[in-house]
N, CA, C and O atoms as a DFTB+ gen file, in Angstrom:
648 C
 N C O
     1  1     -25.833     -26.166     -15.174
     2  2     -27.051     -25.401     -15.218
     3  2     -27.621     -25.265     -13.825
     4  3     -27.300     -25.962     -12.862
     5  1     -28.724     -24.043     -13.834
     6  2     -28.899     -24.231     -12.310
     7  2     -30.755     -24.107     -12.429
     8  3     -31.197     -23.696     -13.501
     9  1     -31.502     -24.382     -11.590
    10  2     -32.786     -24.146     -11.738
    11  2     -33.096     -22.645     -11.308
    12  3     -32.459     -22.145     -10.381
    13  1     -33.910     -22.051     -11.869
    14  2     -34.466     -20.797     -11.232
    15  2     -35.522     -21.057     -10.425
    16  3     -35.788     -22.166      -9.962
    17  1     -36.380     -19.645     -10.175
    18  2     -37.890     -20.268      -8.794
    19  2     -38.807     -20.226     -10.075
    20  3     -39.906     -20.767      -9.952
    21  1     -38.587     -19.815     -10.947
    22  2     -39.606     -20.282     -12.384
    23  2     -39.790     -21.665     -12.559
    24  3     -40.900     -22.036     -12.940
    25  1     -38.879     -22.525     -12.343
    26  2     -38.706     -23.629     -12.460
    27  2     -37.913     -23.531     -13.888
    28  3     -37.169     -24.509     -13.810
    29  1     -37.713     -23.063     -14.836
    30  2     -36.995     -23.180     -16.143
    31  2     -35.531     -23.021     -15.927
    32  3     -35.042     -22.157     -15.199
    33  1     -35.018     -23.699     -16.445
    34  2     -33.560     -23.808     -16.521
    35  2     -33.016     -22.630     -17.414
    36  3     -33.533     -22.181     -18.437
    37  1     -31.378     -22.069     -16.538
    38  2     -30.615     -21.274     -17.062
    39  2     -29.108     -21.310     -16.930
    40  3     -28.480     -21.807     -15.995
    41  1     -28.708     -20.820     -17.809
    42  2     -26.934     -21.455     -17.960
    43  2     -26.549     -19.904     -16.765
    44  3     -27.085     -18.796     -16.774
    45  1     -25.459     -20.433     -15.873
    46  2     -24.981     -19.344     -15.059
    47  2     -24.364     -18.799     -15.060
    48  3     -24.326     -17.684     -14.538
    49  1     -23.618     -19.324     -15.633
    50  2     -22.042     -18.374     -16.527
    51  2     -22.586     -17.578     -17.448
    52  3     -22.071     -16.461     -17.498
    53  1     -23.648     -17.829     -18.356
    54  2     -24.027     -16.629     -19.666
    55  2     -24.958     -15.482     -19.150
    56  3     -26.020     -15.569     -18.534
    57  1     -24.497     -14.752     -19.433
    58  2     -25.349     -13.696     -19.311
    59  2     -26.036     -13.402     -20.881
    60  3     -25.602     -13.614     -22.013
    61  1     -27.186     -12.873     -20.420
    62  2     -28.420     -12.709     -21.490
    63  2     -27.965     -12.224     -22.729
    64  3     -28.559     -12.477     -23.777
    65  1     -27.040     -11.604     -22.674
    66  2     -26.565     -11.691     -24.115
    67  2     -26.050     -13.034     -24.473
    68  3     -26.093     -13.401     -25.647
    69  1     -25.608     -13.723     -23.622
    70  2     -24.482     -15.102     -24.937
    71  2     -23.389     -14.745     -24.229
    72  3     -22.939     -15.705     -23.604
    73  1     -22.663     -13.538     -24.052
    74  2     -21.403     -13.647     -23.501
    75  2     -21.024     -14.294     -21.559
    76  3     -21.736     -14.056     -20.583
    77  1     -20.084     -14.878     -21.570
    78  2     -19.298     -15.868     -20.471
    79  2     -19.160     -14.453     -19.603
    80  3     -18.670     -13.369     -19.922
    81  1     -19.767     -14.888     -18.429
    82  2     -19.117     -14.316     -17.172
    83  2     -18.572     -14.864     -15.301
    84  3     -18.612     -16.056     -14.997
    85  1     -18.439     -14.553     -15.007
    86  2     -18.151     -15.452     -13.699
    87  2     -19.150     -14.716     -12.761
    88  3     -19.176     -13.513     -12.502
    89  1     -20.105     -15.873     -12.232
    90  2     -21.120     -15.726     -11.256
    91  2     -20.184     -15.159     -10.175
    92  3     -18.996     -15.354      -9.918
    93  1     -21.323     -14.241      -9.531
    94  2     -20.821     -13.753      -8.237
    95  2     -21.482     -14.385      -7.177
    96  3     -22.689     -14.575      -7.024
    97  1     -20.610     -14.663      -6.523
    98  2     -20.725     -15.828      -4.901
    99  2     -20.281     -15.250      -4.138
   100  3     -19.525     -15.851      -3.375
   101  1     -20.490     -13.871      -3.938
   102  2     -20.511     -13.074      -2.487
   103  2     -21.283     -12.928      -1.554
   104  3     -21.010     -12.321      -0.519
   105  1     -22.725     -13.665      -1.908
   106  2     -23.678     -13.871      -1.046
   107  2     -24.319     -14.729      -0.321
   108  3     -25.305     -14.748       0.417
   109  1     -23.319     -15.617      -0.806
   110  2     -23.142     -17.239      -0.677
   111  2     -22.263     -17.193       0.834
   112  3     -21.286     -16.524       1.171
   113  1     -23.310     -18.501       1.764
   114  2     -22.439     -18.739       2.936
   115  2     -21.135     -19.535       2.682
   116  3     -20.936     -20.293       1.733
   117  1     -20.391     -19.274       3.558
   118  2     -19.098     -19.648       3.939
   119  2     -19.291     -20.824       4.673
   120  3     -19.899     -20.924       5.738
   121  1     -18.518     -22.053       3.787
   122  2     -19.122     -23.636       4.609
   123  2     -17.815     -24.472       4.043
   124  3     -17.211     -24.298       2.985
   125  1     -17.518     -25.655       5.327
   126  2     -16.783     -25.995       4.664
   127  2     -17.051     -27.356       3.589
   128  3     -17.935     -28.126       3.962
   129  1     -16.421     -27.653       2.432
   130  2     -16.311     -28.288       1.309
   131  2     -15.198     -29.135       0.850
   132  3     -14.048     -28.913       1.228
   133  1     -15.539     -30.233      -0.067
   134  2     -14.739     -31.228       0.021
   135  2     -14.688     -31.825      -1.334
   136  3     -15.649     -31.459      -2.010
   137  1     -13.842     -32.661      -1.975
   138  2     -14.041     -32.614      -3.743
   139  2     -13.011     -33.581      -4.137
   140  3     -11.822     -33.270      -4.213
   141  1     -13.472     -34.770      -4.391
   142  2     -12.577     -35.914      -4.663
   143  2     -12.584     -36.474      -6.188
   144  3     -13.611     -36.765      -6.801
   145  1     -11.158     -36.581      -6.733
   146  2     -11.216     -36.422      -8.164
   147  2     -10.321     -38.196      -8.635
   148  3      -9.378     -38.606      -7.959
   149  1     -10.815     -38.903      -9.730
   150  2      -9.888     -39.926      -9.890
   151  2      -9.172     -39.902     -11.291
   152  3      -9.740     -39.263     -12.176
   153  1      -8.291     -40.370     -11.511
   154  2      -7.959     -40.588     -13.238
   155  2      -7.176     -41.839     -13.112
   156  3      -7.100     -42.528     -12.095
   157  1      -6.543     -42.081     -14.365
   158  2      -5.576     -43.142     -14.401
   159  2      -4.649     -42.631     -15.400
   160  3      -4.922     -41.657     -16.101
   161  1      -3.235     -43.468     -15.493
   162  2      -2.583     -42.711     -16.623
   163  2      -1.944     -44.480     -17.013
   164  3      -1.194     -45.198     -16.352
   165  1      -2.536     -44.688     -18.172
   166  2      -2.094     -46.316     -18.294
   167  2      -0.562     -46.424     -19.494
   168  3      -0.217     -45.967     -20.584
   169  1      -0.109     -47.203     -18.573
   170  2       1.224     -47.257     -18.903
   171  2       1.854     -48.664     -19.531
   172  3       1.007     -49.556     -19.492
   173  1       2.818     -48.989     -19.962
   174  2       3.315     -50.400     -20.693
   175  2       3.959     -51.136     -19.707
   176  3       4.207     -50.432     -18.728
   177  1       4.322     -52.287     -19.598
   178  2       4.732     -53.190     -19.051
   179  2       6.614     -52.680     -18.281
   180  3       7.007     -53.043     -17.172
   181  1       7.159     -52.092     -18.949
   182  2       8.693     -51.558     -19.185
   183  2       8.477     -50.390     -18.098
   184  3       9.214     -50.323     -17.114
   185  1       7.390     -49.436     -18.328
   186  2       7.111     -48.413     -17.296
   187  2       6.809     -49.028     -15.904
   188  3       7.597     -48.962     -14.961
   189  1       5.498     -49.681     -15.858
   190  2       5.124     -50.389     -14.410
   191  2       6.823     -50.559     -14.220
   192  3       7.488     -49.644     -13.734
   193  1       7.250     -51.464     -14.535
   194  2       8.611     -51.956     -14.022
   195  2       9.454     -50.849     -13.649
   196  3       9.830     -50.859     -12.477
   197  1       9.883     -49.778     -14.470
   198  2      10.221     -48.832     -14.108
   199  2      10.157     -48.384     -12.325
   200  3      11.003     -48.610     -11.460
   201  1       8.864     -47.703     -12.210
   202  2       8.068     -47.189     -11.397
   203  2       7.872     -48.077      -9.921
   204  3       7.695     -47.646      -8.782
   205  1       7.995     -49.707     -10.498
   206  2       8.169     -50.565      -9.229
   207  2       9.278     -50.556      -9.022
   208  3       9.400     -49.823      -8.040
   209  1      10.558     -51.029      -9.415
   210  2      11.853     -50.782      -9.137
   211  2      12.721     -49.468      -8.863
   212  3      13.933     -49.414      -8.655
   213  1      11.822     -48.451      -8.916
   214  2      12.435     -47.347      -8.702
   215  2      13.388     -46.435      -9.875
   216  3      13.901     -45.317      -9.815
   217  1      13.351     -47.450     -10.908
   218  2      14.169     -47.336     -12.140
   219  2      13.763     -46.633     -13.296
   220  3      13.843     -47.064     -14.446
   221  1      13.227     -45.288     -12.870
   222  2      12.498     -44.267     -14.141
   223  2      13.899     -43.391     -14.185
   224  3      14.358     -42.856     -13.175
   225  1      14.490     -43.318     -15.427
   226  2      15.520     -42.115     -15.571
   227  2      15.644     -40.874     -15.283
   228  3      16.696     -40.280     -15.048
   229  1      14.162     -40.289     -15.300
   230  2      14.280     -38.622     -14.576
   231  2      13.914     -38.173     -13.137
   232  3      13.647     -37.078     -12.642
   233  1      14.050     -40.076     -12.414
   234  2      13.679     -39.601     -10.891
   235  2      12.809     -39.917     -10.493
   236  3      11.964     -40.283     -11.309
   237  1      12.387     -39.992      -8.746
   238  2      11.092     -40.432      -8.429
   239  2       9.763     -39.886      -9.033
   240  3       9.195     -38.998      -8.398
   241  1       9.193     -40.344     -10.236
   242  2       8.176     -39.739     -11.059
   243  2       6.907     -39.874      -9.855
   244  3       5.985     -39.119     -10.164
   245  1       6.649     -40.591      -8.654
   246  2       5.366     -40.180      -8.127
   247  2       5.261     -39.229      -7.542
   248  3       4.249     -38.535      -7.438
   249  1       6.771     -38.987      -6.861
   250  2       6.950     -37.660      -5.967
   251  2       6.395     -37.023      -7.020
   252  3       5.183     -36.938      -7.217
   253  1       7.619     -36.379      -7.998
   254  2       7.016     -35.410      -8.617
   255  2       5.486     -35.232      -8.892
   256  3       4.690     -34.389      -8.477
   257  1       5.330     -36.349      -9.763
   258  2       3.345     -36.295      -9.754
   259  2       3.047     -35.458      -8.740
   260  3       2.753     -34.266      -8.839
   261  1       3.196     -36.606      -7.020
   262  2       2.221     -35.997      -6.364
   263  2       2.574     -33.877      -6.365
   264  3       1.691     -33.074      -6.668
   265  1       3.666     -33.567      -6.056
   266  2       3.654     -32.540      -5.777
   267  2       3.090     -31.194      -7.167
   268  3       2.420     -30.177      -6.994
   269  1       3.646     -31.704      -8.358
   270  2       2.609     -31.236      -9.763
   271  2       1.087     -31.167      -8.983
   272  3       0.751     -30.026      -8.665
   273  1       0.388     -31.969      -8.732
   274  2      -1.086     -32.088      -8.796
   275  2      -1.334     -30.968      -7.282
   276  3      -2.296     -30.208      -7.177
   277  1      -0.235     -31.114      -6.244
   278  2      -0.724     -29.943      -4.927
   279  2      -0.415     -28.556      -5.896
   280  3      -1.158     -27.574      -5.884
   281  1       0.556     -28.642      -6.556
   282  2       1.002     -27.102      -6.775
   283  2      -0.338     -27.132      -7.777
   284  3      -1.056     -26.404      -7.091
   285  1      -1.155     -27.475      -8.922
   286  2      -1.744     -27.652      -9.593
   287  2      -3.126     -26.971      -9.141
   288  3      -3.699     -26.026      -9.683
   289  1      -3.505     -27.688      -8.023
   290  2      -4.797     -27.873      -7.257
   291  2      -4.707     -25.826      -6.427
   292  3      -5.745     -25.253      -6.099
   293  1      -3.555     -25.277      -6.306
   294  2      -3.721     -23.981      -5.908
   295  2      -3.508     -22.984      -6.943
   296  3      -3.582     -21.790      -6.652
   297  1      -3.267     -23.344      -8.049
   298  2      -3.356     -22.334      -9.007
   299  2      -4.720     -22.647     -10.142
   300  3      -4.600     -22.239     -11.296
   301  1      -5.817     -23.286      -9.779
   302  2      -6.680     -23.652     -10.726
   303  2      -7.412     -22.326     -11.344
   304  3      -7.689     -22.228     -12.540
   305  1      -7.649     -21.460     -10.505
   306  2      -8.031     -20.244     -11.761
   307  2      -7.340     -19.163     -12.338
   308  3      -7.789     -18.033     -12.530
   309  1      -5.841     -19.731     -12.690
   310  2      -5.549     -19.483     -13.324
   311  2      -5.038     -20.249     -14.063
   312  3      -3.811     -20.234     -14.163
   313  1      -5.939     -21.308     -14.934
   314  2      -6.067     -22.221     -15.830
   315  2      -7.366     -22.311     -16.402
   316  3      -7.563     -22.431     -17.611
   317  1      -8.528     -22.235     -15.261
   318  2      -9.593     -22.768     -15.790
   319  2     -10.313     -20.947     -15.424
   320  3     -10.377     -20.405     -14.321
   321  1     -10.784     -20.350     -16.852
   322  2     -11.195     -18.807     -16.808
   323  2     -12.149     -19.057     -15.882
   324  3     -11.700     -18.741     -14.781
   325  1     -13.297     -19.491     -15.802
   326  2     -13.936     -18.869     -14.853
   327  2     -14.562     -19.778     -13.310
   328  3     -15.589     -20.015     -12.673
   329  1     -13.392     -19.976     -13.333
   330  2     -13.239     -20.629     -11.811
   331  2     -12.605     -19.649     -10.701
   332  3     -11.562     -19.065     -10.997
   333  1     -13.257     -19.417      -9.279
   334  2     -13.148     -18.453      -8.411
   335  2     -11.923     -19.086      -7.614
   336  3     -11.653     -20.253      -7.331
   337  1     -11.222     -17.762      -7.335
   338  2      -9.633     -18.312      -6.504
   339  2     -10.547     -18.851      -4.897
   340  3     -11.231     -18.090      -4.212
   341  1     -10.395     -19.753      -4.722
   342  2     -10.778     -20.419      -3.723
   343  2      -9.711     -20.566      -2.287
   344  3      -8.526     -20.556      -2.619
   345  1      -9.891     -20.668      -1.127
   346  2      -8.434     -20.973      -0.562
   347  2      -8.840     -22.346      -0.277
   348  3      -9.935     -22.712       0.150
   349  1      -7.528     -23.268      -0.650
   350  2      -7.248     -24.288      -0.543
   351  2      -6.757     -24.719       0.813
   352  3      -5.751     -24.220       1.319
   353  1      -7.497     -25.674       1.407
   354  2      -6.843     -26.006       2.670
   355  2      -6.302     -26.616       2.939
   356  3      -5.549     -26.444       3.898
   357  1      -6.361     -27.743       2.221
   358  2      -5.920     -29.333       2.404
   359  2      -6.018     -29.660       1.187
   360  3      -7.013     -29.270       0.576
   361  1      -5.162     -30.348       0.605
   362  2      -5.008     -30.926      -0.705
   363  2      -4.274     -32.534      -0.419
   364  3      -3.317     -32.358       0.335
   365  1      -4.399     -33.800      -0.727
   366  2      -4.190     -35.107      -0.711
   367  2      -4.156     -35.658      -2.110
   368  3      -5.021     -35.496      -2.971
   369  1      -2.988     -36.357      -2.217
   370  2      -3.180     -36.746      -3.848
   371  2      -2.339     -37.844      -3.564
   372  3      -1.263     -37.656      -2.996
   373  1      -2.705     -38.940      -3.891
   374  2      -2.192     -40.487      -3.667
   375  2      -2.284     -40.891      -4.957
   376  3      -3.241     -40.504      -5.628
   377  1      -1.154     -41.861      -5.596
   378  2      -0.620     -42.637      -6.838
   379  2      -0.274     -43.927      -6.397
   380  3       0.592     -44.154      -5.553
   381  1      -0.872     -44.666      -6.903
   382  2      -1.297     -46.291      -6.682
   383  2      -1.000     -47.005      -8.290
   384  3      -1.773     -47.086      -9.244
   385  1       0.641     -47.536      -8.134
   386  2       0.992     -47.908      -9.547
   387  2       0.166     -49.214      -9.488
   388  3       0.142     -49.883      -8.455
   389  1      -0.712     -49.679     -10.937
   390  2      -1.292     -50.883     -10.934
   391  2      -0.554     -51.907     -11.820
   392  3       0.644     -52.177     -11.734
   393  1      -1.402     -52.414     -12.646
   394  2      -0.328     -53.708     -13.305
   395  2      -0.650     -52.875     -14.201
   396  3       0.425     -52.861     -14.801
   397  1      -1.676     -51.753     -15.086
   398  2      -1.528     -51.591     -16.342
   399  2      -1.279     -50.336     -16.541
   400  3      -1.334     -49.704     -17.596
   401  1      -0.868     -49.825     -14.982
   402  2      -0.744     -48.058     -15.165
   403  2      -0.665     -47.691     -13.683
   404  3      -0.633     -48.418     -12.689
   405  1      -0.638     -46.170     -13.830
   406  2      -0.853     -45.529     -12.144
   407  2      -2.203     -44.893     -11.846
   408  3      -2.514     -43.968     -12.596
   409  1      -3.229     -45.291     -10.692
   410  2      -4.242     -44.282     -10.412
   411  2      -4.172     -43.701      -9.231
   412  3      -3.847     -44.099      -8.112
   413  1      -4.646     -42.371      -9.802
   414  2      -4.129     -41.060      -9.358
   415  2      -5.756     -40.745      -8.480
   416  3      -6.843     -40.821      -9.054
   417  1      -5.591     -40.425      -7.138
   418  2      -6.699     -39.676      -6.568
   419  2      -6.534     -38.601      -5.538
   420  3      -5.526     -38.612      -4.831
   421  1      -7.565     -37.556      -5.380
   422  2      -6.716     -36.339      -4.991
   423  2      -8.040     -36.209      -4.461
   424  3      -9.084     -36.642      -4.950
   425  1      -7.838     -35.418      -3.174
   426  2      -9.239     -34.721      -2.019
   427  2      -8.467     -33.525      -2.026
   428  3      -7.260     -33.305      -1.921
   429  1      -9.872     -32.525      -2.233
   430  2      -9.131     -31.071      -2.068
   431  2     -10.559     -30.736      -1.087
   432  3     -11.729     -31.102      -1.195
   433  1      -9.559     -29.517       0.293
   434  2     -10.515     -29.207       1.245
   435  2     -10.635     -27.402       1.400
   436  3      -9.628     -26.694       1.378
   437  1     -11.455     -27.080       1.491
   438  2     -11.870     -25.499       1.296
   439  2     -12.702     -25.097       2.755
   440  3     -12.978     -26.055       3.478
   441  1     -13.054     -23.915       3.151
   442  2     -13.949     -23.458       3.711
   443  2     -14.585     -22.229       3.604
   444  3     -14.619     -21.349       4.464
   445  1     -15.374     -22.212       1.868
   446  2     -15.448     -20.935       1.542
   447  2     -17.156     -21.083       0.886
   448  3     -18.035     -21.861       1.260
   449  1     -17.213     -19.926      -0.315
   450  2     -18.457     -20.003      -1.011
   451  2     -19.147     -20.556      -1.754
   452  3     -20.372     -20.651      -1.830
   453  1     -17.992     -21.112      -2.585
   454  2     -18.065     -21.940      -3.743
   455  2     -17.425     -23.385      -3.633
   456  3     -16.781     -23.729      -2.642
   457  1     -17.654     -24.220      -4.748
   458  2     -17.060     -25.532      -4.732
   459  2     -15.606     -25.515      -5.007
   460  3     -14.993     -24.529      -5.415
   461  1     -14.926     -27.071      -4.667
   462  2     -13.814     -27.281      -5.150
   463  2     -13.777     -28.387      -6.329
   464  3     -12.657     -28.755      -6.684
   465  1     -14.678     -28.834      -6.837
   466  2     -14.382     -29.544      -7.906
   467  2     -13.308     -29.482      -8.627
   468  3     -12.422     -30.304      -8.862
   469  1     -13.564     -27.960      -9.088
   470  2     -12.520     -28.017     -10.402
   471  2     -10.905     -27.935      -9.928
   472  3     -10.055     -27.888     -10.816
   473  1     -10.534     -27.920      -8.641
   474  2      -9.646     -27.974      -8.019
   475  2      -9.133     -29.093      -8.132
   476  3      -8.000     -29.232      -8.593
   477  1     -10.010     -30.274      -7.657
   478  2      -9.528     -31.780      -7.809
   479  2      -9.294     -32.048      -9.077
   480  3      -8.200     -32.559      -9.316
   481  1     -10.149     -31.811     -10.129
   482  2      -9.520     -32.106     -11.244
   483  2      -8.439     -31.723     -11.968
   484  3      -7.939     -32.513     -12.769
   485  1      -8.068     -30.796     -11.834
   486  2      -7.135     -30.316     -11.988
   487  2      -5.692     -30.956     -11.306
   488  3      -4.641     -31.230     -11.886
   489  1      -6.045     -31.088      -9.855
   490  2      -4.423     -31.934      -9.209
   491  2      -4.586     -33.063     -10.112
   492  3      -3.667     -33.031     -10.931
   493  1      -5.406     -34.100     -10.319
   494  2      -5.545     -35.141     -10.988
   495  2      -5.114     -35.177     -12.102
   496  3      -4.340     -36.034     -12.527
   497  1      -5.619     -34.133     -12.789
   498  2      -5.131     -33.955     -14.270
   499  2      -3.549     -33.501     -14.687
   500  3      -2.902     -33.946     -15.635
   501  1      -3.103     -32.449     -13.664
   502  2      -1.772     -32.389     -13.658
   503  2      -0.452     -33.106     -12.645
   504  3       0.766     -32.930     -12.648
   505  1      -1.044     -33.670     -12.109
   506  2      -0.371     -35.189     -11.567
   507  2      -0.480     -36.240     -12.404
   508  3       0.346     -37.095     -12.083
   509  1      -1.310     -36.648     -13.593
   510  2      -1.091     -37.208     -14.564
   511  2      -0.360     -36.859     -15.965
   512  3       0.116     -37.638     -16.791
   513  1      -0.421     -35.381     -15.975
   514  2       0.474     -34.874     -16.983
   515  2       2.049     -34.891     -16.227
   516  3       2.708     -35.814     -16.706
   517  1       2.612     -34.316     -15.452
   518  2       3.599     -34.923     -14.941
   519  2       4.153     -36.141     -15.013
   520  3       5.349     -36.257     -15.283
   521  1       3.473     -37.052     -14.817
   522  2       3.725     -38.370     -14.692
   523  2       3.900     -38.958     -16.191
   524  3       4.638     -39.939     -16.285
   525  1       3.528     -38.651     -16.923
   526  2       3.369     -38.844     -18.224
   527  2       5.274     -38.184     -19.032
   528  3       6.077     -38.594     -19.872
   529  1       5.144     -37.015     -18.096
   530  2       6.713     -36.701     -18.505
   531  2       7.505     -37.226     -17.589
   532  3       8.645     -36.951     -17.963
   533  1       7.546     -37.702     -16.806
   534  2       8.666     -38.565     -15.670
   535  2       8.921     -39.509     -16.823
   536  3       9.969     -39.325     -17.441
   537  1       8.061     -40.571     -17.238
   538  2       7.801     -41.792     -17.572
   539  2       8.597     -41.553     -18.988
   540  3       9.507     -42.273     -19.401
   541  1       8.081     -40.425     -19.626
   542  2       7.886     -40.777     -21.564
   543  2       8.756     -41.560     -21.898
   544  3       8.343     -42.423     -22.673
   545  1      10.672     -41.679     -21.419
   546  2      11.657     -41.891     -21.895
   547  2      11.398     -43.187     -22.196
   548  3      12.057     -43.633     -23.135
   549  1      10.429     -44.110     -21.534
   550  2      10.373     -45.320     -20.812
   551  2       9.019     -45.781     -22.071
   552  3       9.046     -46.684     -22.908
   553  1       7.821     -44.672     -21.752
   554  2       6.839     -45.281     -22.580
   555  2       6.377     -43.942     -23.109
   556  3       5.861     -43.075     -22.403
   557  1       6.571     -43.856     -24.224
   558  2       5.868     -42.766     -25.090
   559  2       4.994     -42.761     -25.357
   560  3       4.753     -41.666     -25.865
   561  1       3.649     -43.774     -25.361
   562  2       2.339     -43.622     -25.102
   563  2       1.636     -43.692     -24.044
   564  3       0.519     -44.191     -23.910
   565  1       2.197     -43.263     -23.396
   566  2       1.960     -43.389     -21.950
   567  2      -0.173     -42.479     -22.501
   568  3      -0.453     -41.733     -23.439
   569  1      -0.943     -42.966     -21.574
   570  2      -2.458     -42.502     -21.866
   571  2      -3.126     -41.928     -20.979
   572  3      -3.425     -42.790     -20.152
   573  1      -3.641     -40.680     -20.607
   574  2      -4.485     -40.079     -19.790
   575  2      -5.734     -40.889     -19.600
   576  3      -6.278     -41.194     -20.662
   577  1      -6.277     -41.281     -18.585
   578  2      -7.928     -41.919     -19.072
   579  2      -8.871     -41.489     -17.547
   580  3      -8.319     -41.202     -16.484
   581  1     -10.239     -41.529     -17.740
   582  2     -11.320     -41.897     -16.534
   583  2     -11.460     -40.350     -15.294
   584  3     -12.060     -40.255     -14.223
   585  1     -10.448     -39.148     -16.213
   586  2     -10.300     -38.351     -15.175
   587  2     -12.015     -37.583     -14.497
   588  3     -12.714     -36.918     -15.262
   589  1     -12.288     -37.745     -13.544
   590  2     -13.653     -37.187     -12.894
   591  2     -13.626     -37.332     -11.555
   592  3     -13.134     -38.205     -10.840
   593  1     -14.293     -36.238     -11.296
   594  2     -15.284     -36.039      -9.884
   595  2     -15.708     -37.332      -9.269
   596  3     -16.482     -37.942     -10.006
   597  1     -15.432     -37.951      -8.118
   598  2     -15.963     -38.788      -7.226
   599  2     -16.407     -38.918      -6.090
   600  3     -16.612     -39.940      -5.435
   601  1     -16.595     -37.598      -5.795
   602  2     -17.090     -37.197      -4.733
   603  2     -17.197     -35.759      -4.536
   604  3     -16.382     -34.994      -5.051
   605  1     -18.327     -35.290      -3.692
   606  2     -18.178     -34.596      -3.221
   607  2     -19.369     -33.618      -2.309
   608  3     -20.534     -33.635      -2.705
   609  1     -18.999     -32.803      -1.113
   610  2     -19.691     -32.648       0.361
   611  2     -19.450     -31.277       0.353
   612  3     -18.529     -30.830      -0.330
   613  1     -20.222     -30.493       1.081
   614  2     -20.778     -28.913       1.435
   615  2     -21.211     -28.375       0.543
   616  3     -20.739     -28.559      -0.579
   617  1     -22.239     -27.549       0.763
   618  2     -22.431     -26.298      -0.247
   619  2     -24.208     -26.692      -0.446
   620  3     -24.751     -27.703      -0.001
   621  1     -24.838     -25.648      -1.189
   622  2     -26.242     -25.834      -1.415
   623  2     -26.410     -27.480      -1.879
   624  3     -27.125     -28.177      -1.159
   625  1     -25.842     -28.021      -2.916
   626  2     -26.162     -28.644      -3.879
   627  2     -26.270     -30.085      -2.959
   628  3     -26.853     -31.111      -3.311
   629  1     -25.565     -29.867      -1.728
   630  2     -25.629     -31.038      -1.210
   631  2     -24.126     -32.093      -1.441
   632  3     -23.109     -31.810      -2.074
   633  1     -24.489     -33.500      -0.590
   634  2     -23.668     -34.287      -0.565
   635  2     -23.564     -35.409      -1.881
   636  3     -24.617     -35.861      -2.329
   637  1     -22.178     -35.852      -2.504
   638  2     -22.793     -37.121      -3.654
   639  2     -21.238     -37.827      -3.403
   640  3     -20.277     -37.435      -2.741
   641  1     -21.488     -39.252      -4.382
   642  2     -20.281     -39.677      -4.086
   643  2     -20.781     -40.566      -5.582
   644  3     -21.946     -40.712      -5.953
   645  1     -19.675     -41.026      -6.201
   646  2     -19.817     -42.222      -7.057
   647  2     -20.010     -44.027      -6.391
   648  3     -20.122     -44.967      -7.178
């Protein structure tokens, strides 16, 4: 939601009828922006092992991850409808196997109108879906969990971090 100078709150995507549209941010300065996303994908005892020994059957599953979540992080609107094609500048996505799983964190860098949030979530989210298919043979419940925003710098709204 965003505030108006009324002070009353209004959804920005709807237009006054009810129907979804994509705000226009053409009038919006050009700044640069920054958008840090975390998840985890918790895994069984047989997987960790896997993943530490190098011993997953369909291959280095972090590579893959990581590179799922860059290719991921530049195609986000065309996944998420009304998210603006942004140019991506820098994308970082690091996988840190733990004892009960892998966590996944990704910085995506822009220098444009709009945010990159939904960018990060997205590498995050599909660096964990990846990973989830490297693994399955190994652990078929492999679990998505905790995926969110943990940061993030430029733009009106200001600076935040978790």
């Amino acid at each position: 939601m965003s505030e108006s100078h009324s002070g009353t709150s209004k959804l920005t995507h709807v237009r006054a009828d009810g129907s979804a549209h994509m705000v226009d941010v053409s009038a919006k300065d050009i700044t640069a922006r920054e958008a840090s996303a975390a998840g985890r994908v918790l895994l069984n005892a047989n997987a960790i092992a896997a993943l530490r020994d190098g011993n997953v059957p369909k291959g280095d599953a972090l590579a893959v991850a990581r590179i799922a979540g860059l290719q991921a992080a530049k195609r986000t609107p065309e996944l998420i409808p009304l998210a603006h094609p942004v140019a991506v500048h820098a994308v970082s996505v690091d996988l840190e196997v733990l004892d009960d799983g892998v966590g996944i964190v990704a910085t995506v860098r822009t220098a444009d109108r709009t945010g990159i949030e939904m960018e990060a979530l997205t590498c995050v989210s599909v660096a964990a879906l990846a990973l989830i298919d490297m693994v399955k043979a190994v652990d078929k419940h492999g679990r998505i969990t905790d995926v969110r925003v943990t940061a993030k710098s430029g733009g009106r709204s200001g600076d935040w971090h978790e």
